[in-house]
C-alpha positions as a printed NumPy array, in Angstrom:
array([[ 78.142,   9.844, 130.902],
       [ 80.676,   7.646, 130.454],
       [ 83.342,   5.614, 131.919],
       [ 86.522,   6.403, 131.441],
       [ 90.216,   3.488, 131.632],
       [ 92.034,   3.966, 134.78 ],
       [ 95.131,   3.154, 133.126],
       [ 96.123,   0.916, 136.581],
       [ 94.392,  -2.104, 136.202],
       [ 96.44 ,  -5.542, 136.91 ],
       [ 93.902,  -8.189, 135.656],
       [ 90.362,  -8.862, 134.865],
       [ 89.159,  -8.195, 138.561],
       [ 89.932,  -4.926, 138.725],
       [ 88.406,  -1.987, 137.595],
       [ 89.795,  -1.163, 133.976],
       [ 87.346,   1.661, 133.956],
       [ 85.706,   4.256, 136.655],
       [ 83.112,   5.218, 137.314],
       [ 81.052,   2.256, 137.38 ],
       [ 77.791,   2.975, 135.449],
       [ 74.544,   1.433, 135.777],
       [ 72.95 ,   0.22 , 132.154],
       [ 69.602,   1.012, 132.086],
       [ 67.272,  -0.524, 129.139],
       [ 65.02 ,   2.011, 126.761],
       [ 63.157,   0.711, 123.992],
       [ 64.049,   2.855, 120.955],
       [ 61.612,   4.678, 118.443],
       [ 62.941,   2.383, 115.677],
       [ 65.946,   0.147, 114.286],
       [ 69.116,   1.517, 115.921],
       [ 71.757,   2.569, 113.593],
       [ 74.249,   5.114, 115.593],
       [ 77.206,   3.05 , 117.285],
       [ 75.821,   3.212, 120.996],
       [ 75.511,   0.76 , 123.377],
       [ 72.413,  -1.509, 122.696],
       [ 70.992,  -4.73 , 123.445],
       [ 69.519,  -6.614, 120.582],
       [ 68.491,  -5.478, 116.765],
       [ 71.661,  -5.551, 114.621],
       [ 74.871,  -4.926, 114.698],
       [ 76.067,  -1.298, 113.881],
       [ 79.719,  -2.011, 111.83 ],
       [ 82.063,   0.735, 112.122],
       [ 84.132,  -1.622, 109.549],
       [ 83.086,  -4.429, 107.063],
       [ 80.556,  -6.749, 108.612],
       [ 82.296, -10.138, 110.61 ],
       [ 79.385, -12.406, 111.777],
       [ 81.117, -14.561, 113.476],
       [ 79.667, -18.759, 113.098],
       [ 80.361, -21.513, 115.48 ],
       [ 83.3  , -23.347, 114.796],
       [ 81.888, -27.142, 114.286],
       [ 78.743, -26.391, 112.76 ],
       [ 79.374, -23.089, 110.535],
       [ 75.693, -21.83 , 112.441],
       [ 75.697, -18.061, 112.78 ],
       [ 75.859, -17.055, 116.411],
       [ 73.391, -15.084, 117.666],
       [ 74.195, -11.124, 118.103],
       [ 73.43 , -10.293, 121.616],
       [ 74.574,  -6.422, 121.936],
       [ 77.257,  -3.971, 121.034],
       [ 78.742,  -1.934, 123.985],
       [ 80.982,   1.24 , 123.52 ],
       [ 84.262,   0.874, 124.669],
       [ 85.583,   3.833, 127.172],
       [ 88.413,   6.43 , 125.529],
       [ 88.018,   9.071, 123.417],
       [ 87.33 ,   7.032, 120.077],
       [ 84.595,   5.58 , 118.97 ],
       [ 85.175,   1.886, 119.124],
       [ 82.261,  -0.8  , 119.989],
       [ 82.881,  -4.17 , 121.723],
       [ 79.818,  -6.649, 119.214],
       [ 79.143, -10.072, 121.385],
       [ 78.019, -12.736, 119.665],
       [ 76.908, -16.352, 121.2  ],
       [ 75.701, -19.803, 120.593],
       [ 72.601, -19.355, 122.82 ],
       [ 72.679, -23.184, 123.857],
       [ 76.416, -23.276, 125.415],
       [ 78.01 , -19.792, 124.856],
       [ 80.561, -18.917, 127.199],
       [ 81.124, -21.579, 128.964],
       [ 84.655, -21.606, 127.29 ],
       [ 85.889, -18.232, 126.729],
       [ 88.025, -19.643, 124.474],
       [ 86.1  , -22.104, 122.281],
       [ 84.437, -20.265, 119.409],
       [ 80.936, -19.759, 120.611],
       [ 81.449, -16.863, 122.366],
       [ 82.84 , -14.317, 120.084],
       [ 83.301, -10.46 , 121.019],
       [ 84.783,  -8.258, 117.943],
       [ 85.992,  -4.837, 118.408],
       [ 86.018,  -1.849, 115.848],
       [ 87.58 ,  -0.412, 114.158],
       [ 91.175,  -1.658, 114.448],
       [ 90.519,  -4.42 , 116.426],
       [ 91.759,  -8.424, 116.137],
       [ 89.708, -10.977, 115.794],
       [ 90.371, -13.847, 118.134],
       [ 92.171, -16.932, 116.832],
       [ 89.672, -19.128, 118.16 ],
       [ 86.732, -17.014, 116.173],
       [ 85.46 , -18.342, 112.475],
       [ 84.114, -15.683, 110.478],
       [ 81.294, -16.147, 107.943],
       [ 80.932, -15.65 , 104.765],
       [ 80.921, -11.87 , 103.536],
       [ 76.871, -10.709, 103.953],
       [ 75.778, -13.552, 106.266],
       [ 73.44 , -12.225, 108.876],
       [ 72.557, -14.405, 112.02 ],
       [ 69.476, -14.265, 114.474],
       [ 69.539, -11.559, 116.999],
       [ 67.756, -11.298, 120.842],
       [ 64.132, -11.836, 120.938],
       [ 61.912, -11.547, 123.898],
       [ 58.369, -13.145, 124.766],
       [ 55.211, -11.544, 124.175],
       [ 52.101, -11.482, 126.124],
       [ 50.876, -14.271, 123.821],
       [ 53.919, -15.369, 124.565],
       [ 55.248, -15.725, 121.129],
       [ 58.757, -14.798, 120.375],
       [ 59.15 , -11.361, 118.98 ],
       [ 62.216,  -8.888, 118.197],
       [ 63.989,  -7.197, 120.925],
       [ 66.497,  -4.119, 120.844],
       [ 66.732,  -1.68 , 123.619],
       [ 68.654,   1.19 , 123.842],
       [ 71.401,   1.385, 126.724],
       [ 71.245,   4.556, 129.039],
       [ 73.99 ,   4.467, 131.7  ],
       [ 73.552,   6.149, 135.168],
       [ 75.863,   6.447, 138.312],
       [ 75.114,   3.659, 140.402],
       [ 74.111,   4.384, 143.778],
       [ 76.72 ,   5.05 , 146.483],
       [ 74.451,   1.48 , 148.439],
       [ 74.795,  -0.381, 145.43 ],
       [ 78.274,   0.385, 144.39 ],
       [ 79.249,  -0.068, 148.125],
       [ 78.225,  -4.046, 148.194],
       [ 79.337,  -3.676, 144.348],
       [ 82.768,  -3.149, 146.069],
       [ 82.299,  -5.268, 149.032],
       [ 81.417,  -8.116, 146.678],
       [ 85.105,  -7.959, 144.731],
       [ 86.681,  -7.499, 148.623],
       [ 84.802, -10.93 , 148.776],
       [ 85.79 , -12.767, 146.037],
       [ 89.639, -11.471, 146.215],
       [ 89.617, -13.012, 149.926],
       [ 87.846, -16.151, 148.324],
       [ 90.71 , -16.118, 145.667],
       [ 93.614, -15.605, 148.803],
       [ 94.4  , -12.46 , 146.846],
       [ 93.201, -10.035, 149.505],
       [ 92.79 ,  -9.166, 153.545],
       [ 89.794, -11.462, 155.215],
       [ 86.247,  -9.637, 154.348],
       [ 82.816, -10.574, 155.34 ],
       [ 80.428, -11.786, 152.932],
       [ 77.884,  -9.292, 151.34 ],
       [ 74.465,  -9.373, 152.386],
       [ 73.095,  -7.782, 149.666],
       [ 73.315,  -8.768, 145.52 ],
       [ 75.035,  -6.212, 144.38 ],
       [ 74.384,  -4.351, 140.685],
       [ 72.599,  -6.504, 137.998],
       [ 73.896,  -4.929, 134.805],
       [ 77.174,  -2.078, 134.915],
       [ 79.393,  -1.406, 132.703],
       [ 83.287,  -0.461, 134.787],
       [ 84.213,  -0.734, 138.083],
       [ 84.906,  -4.36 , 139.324],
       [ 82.81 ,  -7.061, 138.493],
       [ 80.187,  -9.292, 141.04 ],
       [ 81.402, -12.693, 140.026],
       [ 78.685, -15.574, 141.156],
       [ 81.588, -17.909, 141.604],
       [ 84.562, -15.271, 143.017],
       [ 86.859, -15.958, 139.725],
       [ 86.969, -15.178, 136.318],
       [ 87.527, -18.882, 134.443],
       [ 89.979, -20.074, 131.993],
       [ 91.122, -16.108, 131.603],
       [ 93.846, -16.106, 134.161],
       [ 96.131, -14.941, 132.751],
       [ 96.004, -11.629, 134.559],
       [ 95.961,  -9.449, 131.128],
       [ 92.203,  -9.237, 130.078],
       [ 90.385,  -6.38 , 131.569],
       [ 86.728,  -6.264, 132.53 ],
       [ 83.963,  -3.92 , 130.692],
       [ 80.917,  -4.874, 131.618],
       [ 78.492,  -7.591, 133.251],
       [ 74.723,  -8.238, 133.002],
       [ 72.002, -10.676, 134.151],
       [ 70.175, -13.728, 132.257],
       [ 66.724, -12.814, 132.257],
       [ 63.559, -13.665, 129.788],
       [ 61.139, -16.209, 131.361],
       [ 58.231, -13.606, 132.09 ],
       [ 56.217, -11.591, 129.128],
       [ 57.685,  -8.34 , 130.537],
       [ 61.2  ,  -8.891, 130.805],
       [ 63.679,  -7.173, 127.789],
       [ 64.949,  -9.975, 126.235],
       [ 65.572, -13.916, 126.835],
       [ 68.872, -15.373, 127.469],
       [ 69.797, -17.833, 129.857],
       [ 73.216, -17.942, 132.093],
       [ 72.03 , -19.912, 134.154],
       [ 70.208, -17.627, 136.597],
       [ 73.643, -16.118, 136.631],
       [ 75.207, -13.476, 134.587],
       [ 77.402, -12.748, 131.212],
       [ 81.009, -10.608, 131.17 ],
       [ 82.668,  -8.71 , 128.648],
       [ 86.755,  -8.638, 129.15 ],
       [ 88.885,  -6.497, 126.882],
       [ 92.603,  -6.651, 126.409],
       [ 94.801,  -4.334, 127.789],
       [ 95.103,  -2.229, 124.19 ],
       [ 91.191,  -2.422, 124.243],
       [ 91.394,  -4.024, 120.422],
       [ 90.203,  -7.555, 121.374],
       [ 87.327,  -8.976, 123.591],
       [ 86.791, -12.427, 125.464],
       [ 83.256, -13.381, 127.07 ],
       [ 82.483, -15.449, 129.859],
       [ 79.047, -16.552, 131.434],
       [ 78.232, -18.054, 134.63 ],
       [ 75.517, -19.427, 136.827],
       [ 75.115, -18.389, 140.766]])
């Protein structure tokens, strides 16, 4: 199942893409290598390989996932982050999300040398040592409770933005990890990308202190988005903490 663009989305709060899809994690067989959505492992090009490396230190970032991008072509958003401060500036270099094939590469983005290879998520065992972690992404309607405070959560944060009608606040958390619809923003905005043209793909929580959760990445005890431009050929990130 997948989402598909609405075609009538005016900015990054709204939903670029319907219906919104619950991503589910699977732990594959083996090393991924079909251009799916996944968490983890390594990237699967559709082009020549683009690690991208932060900008003051010329580190590789770390690949955190790949995510197909709705339409009718095969086309994969790849996010890449500086796992200390990633996102905090969507603009800044250590967030990095490339799109293929086709797709720009931000201005802001330093790509490294042809062949380099960065680290990738890991997880925590039970001895808790730091192992490997890819999981595939299954996505799954999102129940009509969860999409309803999904949806009462946006009302929310457009009234918190004086965009919208008054709206009470949501008792309930919403969806952790979706791809389309509109997203659950901790803080009711979506920073330093107002510009009203970036459209939103997909969110997901920080997770990774305890042995059994998929992988370890830390927002903050908030959550990470992926935002597309309106021709779906470039990405932005943004993380932040609840």
């Amino acid at each position: 199942m997948m989402s598909r663009p609405t075609g009538q989305v005016a900015g990054p709060h709204d939903a670029a893409f319907l219906p919104r899809l619950q991503m589910i994690f699977r732990e594959p067989a083996g090393p991924v290598a079909q251009p799916v959505t996944k968490f983890g492992g390594q990237p699967v090009w559709l082009e020549e390989p683009a690690w991208p490396v932060e900008p003051r230190t010329g580190e590789p970032l770390m690949f955190v996932g790949q995510f197909r991008v709705p339409g009718e072509e095969v086309r994969l958003a790849y996010l890449f982050l500086d796992v200390e401060e990633g996102g905090l500036d969507p603009n800044r270099g250590d967030a990095v999300v490339l799109v293929q094939p086709g797709g720009r590469v931000p201005s802001f983005a330093v790509i490294g040398p042809p062949h380099i290879q960065g680290p990738s998520l890991w997880r925590w065992n039970e001895d808790e040592e730091k192992i490997p972690a890819e999981w595939l992404v299954d996505l799954a309607p999102v129940s009509p409770e969860l999409d309803a405070e999904a949806d009462d959560h946006a009302a929310w944060s457009r009234y918190m933005r004086h965009e919208g009608p008054e709206a009470d606040l949501p008792s309930g958390p919403g969806p952790r990890d979706f791809l389309g619809g509109a997203p659950v923003l901790p803080n009711n905005s979506v920073r330093d990308l107002d510009d009203g043209s970036w459209q939103f793909l997909c969110q997901f929580t920080d997770r990774g202190e305890c042995p059994g959760d998929p992988f370890f990445i830390n927002f903050g005890y908030g959550s990470g988005f992926v935002f597309l431009s309106p021709d779906h050929l470039e990405g932005r990130f943004m993380s932040d903490c609840s």
